[in-house]
C-alpha positions in Angstrom: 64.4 -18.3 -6.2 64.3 -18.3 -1.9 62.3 -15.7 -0.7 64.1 -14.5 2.4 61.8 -13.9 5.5 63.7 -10.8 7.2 63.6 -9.0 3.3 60.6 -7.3 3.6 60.1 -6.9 0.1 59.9 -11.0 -0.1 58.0 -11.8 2.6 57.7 -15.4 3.9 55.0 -17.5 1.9 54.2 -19.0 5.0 50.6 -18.4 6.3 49.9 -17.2 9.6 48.1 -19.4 11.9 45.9 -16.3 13.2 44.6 -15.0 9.6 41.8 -15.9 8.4 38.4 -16.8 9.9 38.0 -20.5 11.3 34.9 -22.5 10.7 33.9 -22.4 14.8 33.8 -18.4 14.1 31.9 -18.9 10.8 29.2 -21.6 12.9 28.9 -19.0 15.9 28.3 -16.1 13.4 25.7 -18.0 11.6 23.9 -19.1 14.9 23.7 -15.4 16.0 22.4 -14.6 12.7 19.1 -17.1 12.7 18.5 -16.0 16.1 18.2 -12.6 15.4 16.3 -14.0 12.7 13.8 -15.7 14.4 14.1 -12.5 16.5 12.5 -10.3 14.0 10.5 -12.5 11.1 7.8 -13.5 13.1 7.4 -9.4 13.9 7.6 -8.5 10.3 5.2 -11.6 9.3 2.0 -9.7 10.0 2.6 -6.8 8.6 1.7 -7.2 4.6 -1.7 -6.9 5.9 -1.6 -4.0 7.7 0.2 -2.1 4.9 -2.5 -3.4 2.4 -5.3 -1.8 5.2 -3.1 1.3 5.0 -3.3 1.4 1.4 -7.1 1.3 1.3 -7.3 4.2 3.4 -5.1 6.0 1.4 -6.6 5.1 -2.1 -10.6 6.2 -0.3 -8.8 9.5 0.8 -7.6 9.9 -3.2 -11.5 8.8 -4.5 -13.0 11.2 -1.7 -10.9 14.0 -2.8 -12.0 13.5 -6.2 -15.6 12.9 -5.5 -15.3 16.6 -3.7 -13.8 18.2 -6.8 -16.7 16.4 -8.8 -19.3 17.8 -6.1 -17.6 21.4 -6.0 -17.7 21.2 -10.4 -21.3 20.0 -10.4 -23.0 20.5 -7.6 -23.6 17.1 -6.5 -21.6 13.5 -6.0 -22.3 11.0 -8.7 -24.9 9.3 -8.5 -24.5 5.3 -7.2 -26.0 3.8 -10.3 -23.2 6.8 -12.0 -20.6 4.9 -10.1 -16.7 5.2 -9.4 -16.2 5.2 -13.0 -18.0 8.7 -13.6 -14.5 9.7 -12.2 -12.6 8.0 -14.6 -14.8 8.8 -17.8 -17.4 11.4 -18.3 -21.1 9.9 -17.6 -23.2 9.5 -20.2 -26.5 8.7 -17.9 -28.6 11.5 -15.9 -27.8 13.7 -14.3 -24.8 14.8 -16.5 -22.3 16.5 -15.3 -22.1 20.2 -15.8 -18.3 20.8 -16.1 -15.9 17.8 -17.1 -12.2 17.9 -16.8 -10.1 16.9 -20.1 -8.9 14.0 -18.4 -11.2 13.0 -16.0 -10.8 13.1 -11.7 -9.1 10.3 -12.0 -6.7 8.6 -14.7 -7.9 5.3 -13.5 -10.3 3.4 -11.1 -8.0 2.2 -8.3 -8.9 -2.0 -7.0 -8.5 -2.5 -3.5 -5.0 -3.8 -2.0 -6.7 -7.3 -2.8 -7.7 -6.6 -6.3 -11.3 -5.7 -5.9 -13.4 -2.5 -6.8 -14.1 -0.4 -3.8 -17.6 -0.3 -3.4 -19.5 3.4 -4.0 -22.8 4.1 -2.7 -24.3 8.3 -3.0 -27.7 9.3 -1.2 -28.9 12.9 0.0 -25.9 14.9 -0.5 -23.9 11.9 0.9 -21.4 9.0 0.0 -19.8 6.0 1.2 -16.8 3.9 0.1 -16.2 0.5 1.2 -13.5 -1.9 0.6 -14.5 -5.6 1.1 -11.2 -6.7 2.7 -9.1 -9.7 2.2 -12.2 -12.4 1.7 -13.8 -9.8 -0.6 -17.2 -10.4 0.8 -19.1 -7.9 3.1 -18.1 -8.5 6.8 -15.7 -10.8 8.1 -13.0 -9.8 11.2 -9.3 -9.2 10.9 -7.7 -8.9 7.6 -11.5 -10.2 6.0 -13.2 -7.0 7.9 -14.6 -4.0 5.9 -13.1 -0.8 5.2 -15.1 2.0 5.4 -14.8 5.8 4.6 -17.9 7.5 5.0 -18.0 11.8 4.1 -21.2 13.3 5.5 -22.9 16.3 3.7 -20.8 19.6 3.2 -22.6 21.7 5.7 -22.6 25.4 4.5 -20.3 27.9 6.4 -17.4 25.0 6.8 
């Protein structure tokens, strides 16, 4: 069967020399691509970090909320040797908690961004949280610096 160009039911099985996409266009498509690329990547590069800094601060906001409800419940924080974990699970060393909650302040102890415990310390109506950064040793600079949160004493009236 002859397909007859001018039937427009049959068109022509002829391509047309301006359809499609030519490999030049594909080349100068993929060339704007990678520089946009190189653009944007090393921008984005950095940033893992700074989200996991982010998350620290967040997760010692969640532990220092807690540690107030545990304060506000029994009248103190827990005590350093008491640990993080008296958040998790009741404490069974002095001074023992007053009120417990059925499940605890927390489900879980959260680890740093880096996988290490944050580190708790509690004196004179006081505590400190510390996450040890990327190197997971106490100082360093950059990504290997400490994290603190430190919460002063509740003073009465505020």
């Amino acid at each position: 069967m002859l397909w007859n160009s001018s039937d427009p039911a049959h068109p022509s099985p002829r391509r047309d020399r301006q359809a499609g996409v030519t490999l030049i266009e594909m080349m100068v498509v993929l060339v704007m691509i990678s520089v946009v690329a190189a653009l944007i990547v090393p921008n984005v590069i950095g940033r893992p970090d700074e989200a996991r800094v982010s998350v620290a601060t967040t997760d010692m906001r969640s532990i220092a909320g807690a540690l107030q409800l545990y304060r506000l419940d029994n009248g103190s924080y827990p005590t350093t040797t008491q640990g993080l974990i008296a958040l998790a699970e009741r404490p069974q060393s002095p001074p023992l908690p007053r009120t417990w909650p059925v499940d605890g302040y927390l489900s879980t102890l959260p680890l740093d961004p880096w996988g290490t415990p944050y580190i708790y310390r509690a004196e004179g109506g006081r505590f400190e949280l510390v996450s040890l950064g990327a190197d997971a040793a106490p100082g360093g600079d950059g990504v290997n610096a400490d994290i603190p949160y430190r919460k002063t004493r509740v003073q009465a009236g505020l």
